[in-house]
C-alpha positions in Angstrom: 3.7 -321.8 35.3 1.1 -321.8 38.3 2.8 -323.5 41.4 1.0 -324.8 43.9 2.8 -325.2 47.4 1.3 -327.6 50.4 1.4 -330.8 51.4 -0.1 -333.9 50.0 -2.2 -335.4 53.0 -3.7 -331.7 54.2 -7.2 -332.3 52.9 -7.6 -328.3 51.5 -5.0 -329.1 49.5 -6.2 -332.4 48.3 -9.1 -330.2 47.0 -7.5 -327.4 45.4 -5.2 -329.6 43.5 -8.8 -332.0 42.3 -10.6 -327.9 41.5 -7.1 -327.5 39.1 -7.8 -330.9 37.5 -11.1 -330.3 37.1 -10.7 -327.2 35.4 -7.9 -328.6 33.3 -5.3 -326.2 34.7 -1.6 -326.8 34.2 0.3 -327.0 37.7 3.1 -328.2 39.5 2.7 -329.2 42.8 5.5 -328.4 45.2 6.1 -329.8 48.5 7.2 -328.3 51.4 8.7 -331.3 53.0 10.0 -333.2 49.8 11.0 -330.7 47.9 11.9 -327.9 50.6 11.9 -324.0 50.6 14.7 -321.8 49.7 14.7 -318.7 51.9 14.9 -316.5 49.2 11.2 -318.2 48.1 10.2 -317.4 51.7 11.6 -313.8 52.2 9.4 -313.3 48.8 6.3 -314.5 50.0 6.6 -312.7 53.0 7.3 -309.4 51.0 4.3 -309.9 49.0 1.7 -311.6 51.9 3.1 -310.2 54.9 3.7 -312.8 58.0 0.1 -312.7 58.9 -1.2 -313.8 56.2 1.1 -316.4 55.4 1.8 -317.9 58.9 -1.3 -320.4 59.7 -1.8 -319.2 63.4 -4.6 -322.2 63.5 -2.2 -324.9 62.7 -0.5 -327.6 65.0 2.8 -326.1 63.7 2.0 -322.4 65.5 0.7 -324.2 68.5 3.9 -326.1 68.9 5.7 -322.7 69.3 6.8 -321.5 72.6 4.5 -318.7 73.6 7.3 -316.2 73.8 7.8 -317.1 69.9 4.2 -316.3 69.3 4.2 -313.1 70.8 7.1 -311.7 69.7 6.7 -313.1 66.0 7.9 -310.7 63.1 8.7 -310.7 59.4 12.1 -311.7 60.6 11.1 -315.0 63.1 8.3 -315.8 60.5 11.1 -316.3 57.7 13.0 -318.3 60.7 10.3 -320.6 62.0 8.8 -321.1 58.2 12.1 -322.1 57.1 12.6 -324.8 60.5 9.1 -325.9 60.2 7.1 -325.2 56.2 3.8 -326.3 57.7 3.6 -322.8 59.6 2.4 -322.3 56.5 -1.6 -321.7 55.5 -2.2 -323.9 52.8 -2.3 -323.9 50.0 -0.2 -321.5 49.1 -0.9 -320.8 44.9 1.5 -318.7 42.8 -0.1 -317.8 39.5 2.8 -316.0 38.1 0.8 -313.0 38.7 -0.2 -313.5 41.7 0.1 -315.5 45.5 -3.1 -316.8 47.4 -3.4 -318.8 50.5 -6.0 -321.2 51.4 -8.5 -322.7 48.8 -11.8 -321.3 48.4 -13.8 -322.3 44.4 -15.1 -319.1 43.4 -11.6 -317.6 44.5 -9.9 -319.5 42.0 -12.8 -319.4 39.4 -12.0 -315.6 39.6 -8.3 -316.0 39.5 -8.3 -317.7 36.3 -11.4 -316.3 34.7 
């Protein structure tokens, strides 16, 4: 089942999840507040993405790090701060099944279920 993880007021969100509708694709939506993250979930994603990818470095979230947190930030204090705060997070995050994607871009996700 395609999962798709964010939060409901962040407006990229609000239009992936109206694109799935649209296209009359099955999802669950998961999130990251209500419904929380296992670490196992994050260690996963960060396998699969790497921290780079996966940690928003534009959001309020990353700003609100000390500096010394941003500098120094690994695979390790990714999973850490991800887990203390999930809107480090660039959202959406979509899991396919097959595959994981962040953000929301149309023809991406024409493509990923063509």
């Amino acid at each position: 089942m395609t999962i798709l993880y964010g939060i409901p007021n962040c407006d990229t969100v609000k239009k992936a999840r109206i694109w799935l509708e649209q296209q009359g694709i099955d999802y669950r939506f998961h999130d990251f507040r209500k419904d929380g993250l296992e670490a196992q979930q994050v260690q996963q994603w960060l396998d699969s993405l790497g921290w780079e990818t996966l940690v928003n470095k534009r959001s309020t979230s990353w700003k609100a790090l000390d500096e010394d947190k941003r500098k120094n930030m690994d695979t390790e204090s990714a999973k850490a701060a991800i887990i203390e705060s999930p809107t480090l997070i660039k959202r959406p995050l979509l899991d396919t099944g097959n595959s994981l994607n962040v953000g929301f871009k149309a023809d991406q996700y024409q493509q990923l279920f063509a």
